[in-house]
C-alpha positions as semicolon CSV with decimal commas, in nm:
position;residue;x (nm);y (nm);z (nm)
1;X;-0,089;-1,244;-1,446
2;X;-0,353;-1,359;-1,694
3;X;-0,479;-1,131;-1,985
4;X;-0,775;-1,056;-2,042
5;X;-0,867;-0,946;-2,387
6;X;-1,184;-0,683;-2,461
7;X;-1,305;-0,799;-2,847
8;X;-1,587;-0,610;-2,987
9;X;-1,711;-0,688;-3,335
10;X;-1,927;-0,435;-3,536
11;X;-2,297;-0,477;-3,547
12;X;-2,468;-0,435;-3,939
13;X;-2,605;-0,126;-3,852
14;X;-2,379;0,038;-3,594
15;X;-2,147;0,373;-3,660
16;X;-1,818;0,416;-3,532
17;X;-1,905;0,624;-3,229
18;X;-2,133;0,364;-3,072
19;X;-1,827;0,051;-3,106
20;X;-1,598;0,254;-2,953
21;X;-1,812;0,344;-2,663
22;X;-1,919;-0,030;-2,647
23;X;-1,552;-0,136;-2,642
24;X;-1,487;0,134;-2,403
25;X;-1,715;-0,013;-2,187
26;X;-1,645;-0,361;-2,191
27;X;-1,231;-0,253;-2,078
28;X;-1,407;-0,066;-1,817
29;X;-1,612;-0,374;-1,682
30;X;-1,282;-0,610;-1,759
31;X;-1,099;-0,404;-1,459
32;X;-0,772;-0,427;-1,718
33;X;-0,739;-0,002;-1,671
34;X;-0,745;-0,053;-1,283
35;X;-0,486;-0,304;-1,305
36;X;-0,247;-0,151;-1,556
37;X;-0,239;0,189;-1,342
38;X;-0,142;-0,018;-1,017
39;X;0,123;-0,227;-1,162
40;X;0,216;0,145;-1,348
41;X;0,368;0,239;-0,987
42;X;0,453;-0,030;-0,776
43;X;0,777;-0,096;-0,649
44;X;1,003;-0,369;-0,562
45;X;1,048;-0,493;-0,193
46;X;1,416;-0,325;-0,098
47;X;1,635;-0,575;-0,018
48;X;1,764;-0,651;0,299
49;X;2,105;-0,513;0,231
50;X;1,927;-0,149;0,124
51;X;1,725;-0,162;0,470
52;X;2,024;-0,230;0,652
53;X;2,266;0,016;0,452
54;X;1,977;0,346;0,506
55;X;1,950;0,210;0,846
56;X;2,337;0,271;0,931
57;X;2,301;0,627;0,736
58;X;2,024;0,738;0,972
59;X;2,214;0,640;1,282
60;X;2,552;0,777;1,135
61;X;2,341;1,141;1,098
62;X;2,158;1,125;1,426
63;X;2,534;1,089;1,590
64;X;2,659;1,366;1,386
65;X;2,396;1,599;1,476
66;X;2,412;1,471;1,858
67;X;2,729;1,579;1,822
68;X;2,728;1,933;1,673
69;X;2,443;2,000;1,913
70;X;2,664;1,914;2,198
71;X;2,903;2,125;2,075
72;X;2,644;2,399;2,011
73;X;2,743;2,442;1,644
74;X;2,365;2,411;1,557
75;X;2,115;2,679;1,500
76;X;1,902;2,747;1,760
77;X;1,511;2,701;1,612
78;X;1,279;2,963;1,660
79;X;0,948;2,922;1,795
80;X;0,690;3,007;1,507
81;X;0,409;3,027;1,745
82;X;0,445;3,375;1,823
């Protein structure tokens, strides 16, 4: 990932209000805030041993619950349509 740096010098005549809105929009037009905020939240790629692990989890529940229903140990769900 490259960097990309936003550099604003003062002008003779410019106040403090007016660089940082200058420098605020030269970040803005960089696309560095954009950027930041994805990388902020992404995740790693699970590995194959995860996927596989979860995988054997869901099946091990969907047996149990085959199970129990067979067995009718399980609530019976009421229809909320009424």
């Amino acid at each position: 990932m490259s960097t990309v740096n936003a550099e604003v010098k003062k002008n003779n005549n410019e106040n403090a209000i007016s660089l940082i809105r200058r420098f605020t929009k030269r970040v803005q037009g960089s696309g560095v805030i954009p950027r930041v905020r994805s990388l902020r939240w992404s995740q790693r790629k699970p590995s194959d041993f995860k996927v596989k692990k979860s995988a054997l989890v869901v099946l091990a529940r969907r047996e149990e619950f085959k199970k129990l229903d067979k067995m009718g140990k399980l609530a019976k769900k009421e229809d909320k349509r009424k």
